[in-house]
N, C-alpha and C positions, 0 to 999 in steps of 0.2 A: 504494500500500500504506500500511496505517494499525499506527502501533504505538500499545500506549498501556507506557509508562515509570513505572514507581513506583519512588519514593527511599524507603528507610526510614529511620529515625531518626538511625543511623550514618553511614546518607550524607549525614547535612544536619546534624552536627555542630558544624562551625564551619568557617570563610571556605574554609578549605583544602579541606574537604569538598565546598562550595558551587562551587569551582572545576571538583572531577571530573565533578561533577553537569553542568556546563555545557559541559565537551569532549566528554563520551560523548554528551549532546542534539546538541549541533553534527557528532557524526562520522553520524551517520542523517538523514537530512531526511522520513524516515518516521516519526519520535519528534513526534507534533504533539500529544500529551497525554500532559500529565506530572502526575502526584499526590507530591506530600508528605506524609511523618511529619512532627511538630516534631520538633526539636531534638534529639538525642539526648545520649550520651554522647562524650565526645573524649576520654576516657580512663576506666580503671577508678576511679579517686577523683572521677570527677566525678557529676553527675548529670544523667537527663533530664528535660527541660520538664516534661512530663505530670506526672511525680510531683513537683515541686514544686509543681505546679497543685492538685495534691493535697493536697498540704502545708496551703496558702494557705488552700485549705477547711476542712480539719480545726479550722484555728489560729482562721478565725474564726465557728467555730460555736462556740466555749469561749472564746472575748473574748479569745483570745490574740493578743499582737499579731506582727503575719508579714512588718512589716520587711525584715529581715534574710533570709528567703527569699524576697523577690518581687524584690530587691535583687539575686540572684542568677540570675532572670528577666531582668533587665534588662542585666546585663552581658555574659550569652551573646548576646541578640539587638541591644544596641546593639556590642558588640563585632566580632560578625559587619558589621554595615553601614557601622562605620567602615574595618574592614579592607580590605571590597571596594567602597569608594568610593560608596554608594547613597545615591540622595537620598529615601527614602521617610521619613515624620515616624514613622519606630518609637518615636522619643520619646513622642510624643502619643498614640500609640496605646495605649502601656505605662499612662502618667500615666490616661488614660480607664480602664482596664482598675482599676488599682491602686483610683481613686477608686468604681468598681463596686463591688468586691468590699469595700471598707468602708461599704458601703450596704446589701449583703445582696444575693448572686447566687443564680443556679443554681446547681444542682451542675455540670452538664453543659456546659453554656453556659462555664461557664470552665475547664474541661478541654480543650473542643476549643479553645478561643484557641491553646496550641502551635501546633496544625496550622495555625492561622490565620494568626497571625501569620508562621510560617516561609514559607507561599506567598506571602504579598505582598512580604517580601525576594526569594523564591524568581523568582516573575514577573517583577519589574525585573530583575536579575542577567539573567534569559533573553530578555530582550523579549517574555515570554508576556503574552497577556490573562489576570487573575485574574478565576475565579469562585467564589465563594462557594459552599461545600459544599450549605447552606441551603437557597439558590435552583435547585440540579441535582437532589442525591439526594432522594428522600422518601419516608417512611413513611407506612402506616397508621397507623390507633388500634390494630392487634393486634400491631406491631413487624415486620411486612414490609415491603420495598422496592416500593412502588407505581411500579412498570417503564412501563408505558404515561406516566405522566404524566412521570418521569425522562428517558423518551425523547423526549415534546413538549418537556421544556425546554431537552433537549441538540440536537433539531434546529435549535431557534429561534437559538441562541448559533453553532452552526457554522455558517448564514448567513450570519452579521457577521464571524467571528471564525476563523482557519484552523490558528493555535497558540493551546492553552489552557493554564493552571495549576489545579490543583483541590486543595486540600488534604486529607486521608483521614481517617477515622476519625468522620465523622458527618455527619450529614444532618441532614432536620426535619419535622416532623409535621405532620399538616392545621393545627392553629392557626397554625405558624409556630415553634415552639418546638424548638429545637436538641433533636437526639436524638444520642447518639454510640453506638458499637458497642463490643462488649466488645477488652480489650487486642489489639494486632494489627491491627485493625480496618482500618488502613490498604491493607493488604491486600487486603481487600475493598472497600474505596473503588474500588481500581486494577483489579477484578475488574468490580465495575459498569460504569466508565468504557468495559472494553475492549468489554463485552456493548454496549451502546447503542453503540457507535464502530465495529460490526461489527469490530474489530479483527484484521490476520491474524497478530498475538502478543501476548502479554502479558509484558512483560519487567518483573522483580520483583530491584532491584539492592540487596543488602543487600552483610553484612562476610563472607559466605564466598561460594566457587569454586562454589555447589551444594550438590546435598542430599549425606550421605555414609552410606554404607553401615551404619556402624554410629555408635554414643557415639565420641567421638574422648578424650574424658577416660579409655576403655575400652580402647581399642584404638589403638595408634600409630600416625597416618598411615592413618587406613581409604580404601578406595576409594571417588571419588566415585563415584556414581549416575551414570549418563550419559540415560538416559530411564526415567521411572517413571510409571503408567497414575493416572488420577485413582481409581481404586479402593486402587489398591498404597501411596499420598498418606495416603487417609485412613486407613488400617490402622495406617501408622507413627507420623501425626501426633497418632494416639487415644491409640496405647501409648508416647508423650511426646519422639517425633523432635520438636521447634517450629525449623523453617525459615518456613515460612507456614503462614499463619493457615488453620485444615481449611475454613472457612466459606467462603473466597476461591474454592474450587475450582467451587462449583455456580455464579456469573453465566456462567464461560465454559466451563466444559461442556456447557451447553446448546446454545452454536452453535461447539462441536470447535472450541475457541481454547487453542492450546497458552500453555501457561504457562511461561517460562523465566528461572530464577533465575541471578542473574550478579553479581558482586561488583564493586562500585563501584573498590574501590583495585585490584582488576586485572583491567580490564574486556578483555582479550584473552582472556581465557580463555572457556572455551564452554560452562561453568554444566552445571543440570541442565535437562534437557526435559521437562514434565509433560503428557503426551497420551495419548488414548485411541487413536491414528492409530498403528495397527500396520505402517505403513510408516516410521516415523520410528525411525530405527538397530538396534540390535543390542539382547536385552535377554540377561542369563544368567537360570541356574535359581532362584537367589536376589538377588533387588533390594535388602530392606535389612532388619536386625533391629533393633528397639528394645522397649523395658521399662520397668517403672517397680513400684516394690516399696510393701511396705506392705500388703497384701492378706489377706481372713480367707477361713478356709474352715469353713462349716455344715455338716457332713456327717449327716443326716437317715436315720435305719434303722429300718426294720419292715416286719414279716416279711408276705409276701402283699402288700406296696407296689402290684405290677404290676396285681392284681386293683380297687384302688381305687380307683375313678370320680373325679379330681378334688381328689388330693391334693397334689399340685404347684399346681394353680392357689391352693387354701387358703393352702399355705406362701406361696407370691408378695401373696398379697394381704395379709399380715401384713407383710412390708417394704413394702408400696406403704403401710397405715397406718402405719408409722413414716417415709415419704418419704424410703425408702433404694433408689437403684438398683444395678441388679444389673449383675453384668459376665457371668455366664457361669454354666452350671446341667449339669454333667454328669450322669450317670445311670446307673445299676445298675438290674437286677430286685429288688432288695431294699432298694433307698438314693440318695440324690441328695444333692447337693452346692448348696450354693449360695457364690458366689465372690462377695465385697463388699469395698471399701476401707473396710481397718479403722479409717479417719477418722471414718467416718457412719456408722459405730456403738457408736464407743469412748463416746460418751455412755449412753446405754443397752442397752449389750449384756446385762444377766442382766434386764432387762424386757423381752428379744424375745425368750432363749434362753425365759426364763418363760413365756411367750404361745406359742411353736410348741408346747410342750409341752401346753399345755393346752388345745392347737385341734386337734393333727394324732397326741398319744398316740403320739409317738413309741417305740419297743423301744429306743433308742439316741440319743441328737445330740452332738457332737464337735466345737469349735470349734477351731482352730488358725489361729495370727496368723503375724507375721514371713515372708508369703506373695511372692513374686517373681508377677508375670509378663514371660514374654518374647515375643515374639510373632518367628517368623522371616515375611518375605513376599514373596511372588514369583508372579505371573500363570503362569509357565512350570512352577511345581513340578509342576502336576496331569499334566503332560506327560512327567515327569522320577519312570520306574521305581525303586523302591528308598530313594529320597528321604526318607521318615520313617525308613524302618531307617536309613541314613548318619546322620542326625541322634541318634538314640535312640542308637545303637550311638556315636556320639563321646561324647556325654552321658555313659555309661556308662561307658567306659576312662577318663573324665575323675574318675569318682569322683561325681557329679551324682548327687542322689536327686531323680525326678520326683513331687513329689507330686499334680500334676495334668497333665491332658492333652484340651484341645479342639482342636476343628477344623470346620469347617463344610464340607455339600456343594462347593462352589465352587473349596475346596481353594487358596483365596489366600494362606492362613497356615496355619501350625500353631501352637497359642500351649501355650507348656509354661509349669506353678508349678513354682517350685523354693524350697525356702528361701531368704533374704535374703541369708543367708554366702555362699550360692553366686551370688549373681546375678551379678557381675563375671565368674567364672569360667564361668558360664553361656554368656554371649555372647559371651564369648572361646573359645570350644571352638565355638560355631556359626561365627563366622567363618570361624577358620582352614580348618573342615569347608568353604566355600562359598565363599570369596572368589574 
């Protein structure tokens, strides 16, 4: 049996980190591919690699000089190596890196150095063989994973090689030129790894027990998630649960490779399980609610609406010219809605309210900001009689005004607006209804 093991950022903090990292590998002898975050946080006042990597760039594309933050580079990673006794030259490697970037880098190219550099302490510490992100993962020229050729490179290396180390968060492109993935990315480094490694898990060890039920800043103590379907993942992870990265989920869904999130600092515990394999535990009626506010609502009216060949697609095509997406489009015989985060349009909202009017002659349009949504979601609801009254009906004793209300055939979620004031109170009234 094959595992493949990803550490995120929090796991590869500092020495102490780098120890758990190396008991949880040694208690599996199924763990034969491990991926790295760089460097994370070891505390709330500190910071991660990446975003000083960040920094570094900013500072000198404006001839600022970046000292003092790459200075700060160097003391998490030679700190780490003198702690656990590693004879790798991190020195040299820093001194090359530092003397780079006052010569004029990439952008990319020295963002993923964290990952980089964190695997090759990571490797020694483990006696893994390191390979290079580079030389495994690879893209196109249109920003996909060219799987076939990732899979030639990963067979040629597990002929030689029977523990690897691989660093996350990016790859490289037919030239050869580092491409990295957006924040999280590591994530899907570990997702790749597991799909080419036929993997029969994919274990995903951050700083919590699993996914949880709901916001915990929300709700005290919610219940973890004990298995949740790669569909029910991305419902949550859309409407702003971030455990893992949503993009992670399609390398091993494609060959039903459960994915299992487990937390480094107390790795007995037994996490969440993400599969499609409706043998694997118990689920209830509700798996998990999340939300995320800020939202406007267009509400669009005239009279004989229904009768008009193609006036929805008009309105739509007036935010696709302004390159605003949509979230959601409810619908009346007389009026439609259209639902957008009031971010990507607060720039121009009275030049589009302007333009629907003088495209679509509206009888009425009604904007309304300070929009909630919540989404509740759960595979079993469609099975589970009475389930939107329970919900509407606690809403409602709760004092909650719905101002919006979708749902789709499939019946995965029901997603309600509610005003902003109300959103806290929102998903705390769903809970208690469903936990």
């Amino acid at each position: 049996m094959v595992k493949v093991a990803k550490f995120g950022g929090s796991s590869v903090a500092s020495a102490e980190q780098f120890k758990k990292v190396k008991n949880i590998v040694g208690l599996d002898d199924a763990r034969r591919f491990v991926v790295v975050s760089a460097v994370g946080k070891a505390n709330k006042e500190d910071n991660k690699v990446t975003d000083l990597l960040y920094l570094c760039y900013a500072h000198t594309k404006y001839n600022i000089n970046f000292d003092n933050i790459f200075k700060m580079i160097e003391d998490k990673f030679i700190g780490i190596k003198e702690e656990l006794g590693l004879n790798f030259d991190i020195e040299g490697e820093l001194a090359k890196l530092k003397s780079e970037i006052g010569k004029g880098i990439d952008e990319e190219y020295l963002v993923s150095r964290g990952e980089y550099l964190t695997g090759l302490l990571m490797a020694e510490y483990l006696d893994y063989h390191f390979v290079d992100a580079k030389d495994l993962i690879f893209y196109n020229y249109q920003g996909e994973i060219d799987f076939p050729k990732t899979q030639k490179a990963f067979d040629k290396i597990v002929r030689e090689y029977d523990r690897v180390l691989i660093p996350g968060f990016y790859g490289s492109l037919p030239n050869g030129e580092v491409k990295i993935m957006t924040r999280g990315g590591g994530d899907v480094s570990g997702a790749i790894i597991a799909n080419i490694a036929n993997a029969k898990v994919y274990e995903n060890w951050t700083d919590v027990s699993g996914i949880l039920m709901a916001d915990p800043r929300i709700i005290s103590n919610p219940h973890e998630i004990k298995v949740i379907s790669y569909s029910e993942l991305r419902e949550l992870s859309y409407m702003g649960a971030s455990v893992l990265h949503e993009e992670a989920i399609f390398p091993v869904r494609d060959k039903d490779i459960p994915i299992q999130i487990k937390n480094t600092n107390a790795p007995h515990v037994e996490g969440t399980i993400i599969s499609d394999n409706k043998q694997i535990g118990d689920k209830q009626i509700v798996t998990g609610i999340a939300g995320k506010k800020d939202f406007s609502i267009i509400t669009i009216k005239k009279h004989h609406m229904a009768n008009e060949v193609g006036l929805i697609a008009r309105t739509l095509k007036i935010f696709e010219d302004f390159n605003v997406s949509i979230e959601h489009i409810p619908s009346g015989i007389d009026s439609f809605s259209v639902v957008v985060e009031t971010s990507n349009i607060r720039p121009f909202i009275y030049e589009l309210v302007a333009k629907i009017k003088s495209v679509i002659k509206p009888d009425e349009i009604n904007v309304t900001h300070d929009i909630s949504l919540i989404a509740t979601v759960g595979e079993n609801m469609k099975n589970s009689k009475g389930l939107s009254g329970r919900l509407f009906k606690a809403l409602g004793e709760a004092g909650v005004n719905i101002a919006l209300i979708s749902q789709t055939n499939d019946e995965i979620n029901i997603i309600v607006g509610v005003h902003n004031s109300d959103y806290e109170k929102t998903i705390n009234t769903i809970y208690q209804e469903f936990k």
